[in-house]
C-alpha positions, 0 to 999 in steps of 0.5 A: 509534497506527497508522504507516506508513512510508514516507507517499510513494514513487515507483514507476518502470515502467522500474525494476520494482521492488515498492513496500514499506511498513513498517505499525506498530499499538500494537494488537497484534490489528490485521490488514489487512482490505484496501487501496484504490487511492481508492475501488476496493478493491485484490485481495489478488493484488496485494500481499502483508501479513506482519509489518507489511510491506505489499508492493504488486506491481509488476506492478500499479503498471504497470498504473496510469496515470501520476501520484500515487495515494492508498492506503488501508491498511484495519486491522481494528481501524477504523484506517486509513493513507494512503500515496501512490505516484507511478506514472511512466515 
């Protein structure tokens, strides 16, 4: 079984801060193969994945118009995880 925690966050642009969530497989050989913000494959510049920490970078999220944004989190094992980040002011 496959998690993510936390599934919701909420990105500030005035606070700046990187968003992290916590990625857990029961598949011990299950690498990040990419992350996509809706359909658009996310660069790896963006975010960083070690240990089972996922990092998306704040200087992305400020990139991105304001509102709630779906990730994917892409296993290489064929799972996939969604999270949803609320880009605000």
């Amino acid at each position: 079984m496959n998690t993510v925690s936390p599934e919701t966050a909420t990105f500030k642009k005035a606070t700046t801060a990187d968003v992290v969530f916590t990625v857990t497989s029961s598949e011990a050989a299950a690498t990040l193969s990419a992350v996509k913000n809706g359909s658009a494959v996310v660069n790896t510049a963006n975010y960083t994945f070690n240990s089972g920490v996922l990092t998306i970078k704040k200087e992305y999220l400020a990139t991105l118009a304001n509102g709630d944004k779906t990730f994917t989190i892409v296993l290489s094992m064929g799972s996939n995880l969604s999270v949803t980040i609320t880009v605000a002011d």
